[in-house]
N, C-alpha and C positions, 0 to 999 in steps of 0.2 A: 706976322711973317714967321713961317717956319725957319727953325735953328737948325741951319745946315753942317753936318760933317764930312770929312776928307775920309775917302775909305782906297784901299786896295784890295783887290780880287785878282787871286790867279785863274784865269781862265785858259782854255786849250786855245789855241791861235786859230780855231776855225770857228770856234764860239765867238771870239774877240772880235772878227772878223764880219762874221751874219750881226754881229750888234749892231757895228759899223754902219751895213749897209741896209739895216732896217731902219736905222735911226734916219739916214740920208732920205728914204724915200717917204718918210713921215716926214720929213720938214724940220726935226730938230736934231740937235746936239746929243751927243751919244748921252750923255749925261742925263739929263731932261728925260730922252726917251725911256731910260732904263728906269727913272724915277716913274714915269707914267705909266709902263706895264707894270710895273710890283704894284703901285695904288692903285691901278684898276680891276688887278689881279688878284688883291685883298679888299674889294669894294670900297675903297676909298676914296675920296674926292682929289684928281692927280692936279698936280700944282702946276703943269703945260696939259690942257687940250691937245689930245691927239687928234690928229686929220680922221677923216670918215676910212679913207680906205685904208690906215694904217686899224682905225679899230674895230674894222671888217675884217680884216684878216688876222687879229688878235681873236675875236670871235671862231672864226674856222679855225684857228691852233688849240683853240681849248675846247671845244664842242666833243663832246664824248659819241654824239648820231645823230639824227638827222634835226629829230624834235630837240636837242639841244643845242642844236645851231640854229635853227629857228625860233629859240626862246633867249638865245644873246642877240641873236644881228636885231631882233623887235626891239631889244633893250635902247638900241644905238639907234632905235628908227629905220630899220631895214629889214627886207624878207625876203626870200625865195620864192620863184615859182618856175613853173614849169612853161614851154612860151607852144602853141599849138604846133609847131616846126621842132619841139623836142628838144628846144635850149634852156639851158636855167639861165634863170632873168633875176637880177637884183632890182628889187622894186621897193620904194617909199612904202614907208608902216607907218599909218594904218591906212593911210591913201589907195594903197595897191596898183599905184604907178609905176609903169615900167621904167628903169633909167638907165639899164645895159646889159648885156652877154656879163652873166656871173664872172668870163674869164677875164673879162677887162680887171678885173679887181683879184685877177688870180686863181680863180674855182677853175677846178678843173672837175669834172661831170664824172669820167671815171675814176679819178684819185680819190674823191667825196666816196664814189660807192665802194669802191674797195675797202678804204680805209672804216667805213661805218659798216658794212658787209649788208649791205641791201642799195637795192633802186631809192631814187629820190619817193616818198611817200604819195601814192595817187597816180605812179607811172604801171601801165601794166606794159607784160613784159613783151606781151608780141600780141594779133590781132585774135580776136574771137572766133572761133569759127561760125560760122553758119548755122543760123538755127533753121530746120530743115526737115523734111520726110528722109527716111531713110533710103539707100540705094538699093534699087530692088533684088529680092535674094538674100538681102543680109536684113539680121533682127537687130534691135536694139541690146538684147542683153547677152550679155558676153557669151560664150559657147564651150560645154564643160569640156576639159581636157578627158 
């Protein structure tokens, strides 16, 4: 059994606060959970299991873009995809079962691409055009100024 000690930290009342209510919706004790982000956070084995969706979204807060969010959430058993209707989908790794709308779990599609500064990997950005003859009159190759 680890040898626990009594600490204090000043923190800003809005950090104290988001601990608070990170901790609540992972299911433990502010205590626990802040032990369980630093161990997970330092590759360590955390002495409370955190819930899946709590270390999904530990995964998106530390993911630096896209392939690194996709190389934590595989870690935890999870992956991204893209859903044919243009949703990201959290889907079971290595299964590649779908199990919800990313935002169930809090992804939000353009905060992701803002924040990483590109499209989800493999989305293009508008439709192809037409491969086709040319409209009559006009050449394919540009026309000198």
């Amino acid at each position: 059994m680890a040898e626990h000690a009594r600490i204090y930290i000043d923190l800003p009342k809005e950090l104290l606060l988001l601990c608070g209510q990170s901790a609540r919706r992972a299911g433990l004790g502010a205590a626990d959970y802040v032990a369980s982000v630093l161990a997970e956070a330092n590759g360590l084995q955390a002495a409370v299991e955190l819930p899946a969706g709590a270390r999904i979204r530990l995964a998106a807060r530390e993911a630096a873009d896209w392939f690194d969010l996709q190389h934590r959430l595989r870690a935890v058993g999870f992956v991204l995809r893209l859903s044919s209707d243009d949703r990201l989908m959290l889907c079971l790794w290595p299964e590649d079962w779908p199990l919800m709308p990313a935002s169930a779990v809090g992804f939000d599609f353009a905060d992701l691409a803002l924040r990483f500064r590109a499209d989800f990997p493999g989305r293009l950005a508008g439709p192809l055009p037409p491969a086709g003859p040319t409209m009559p009159g006009r050449s394919r190759s540009p026309r000198a100024a």
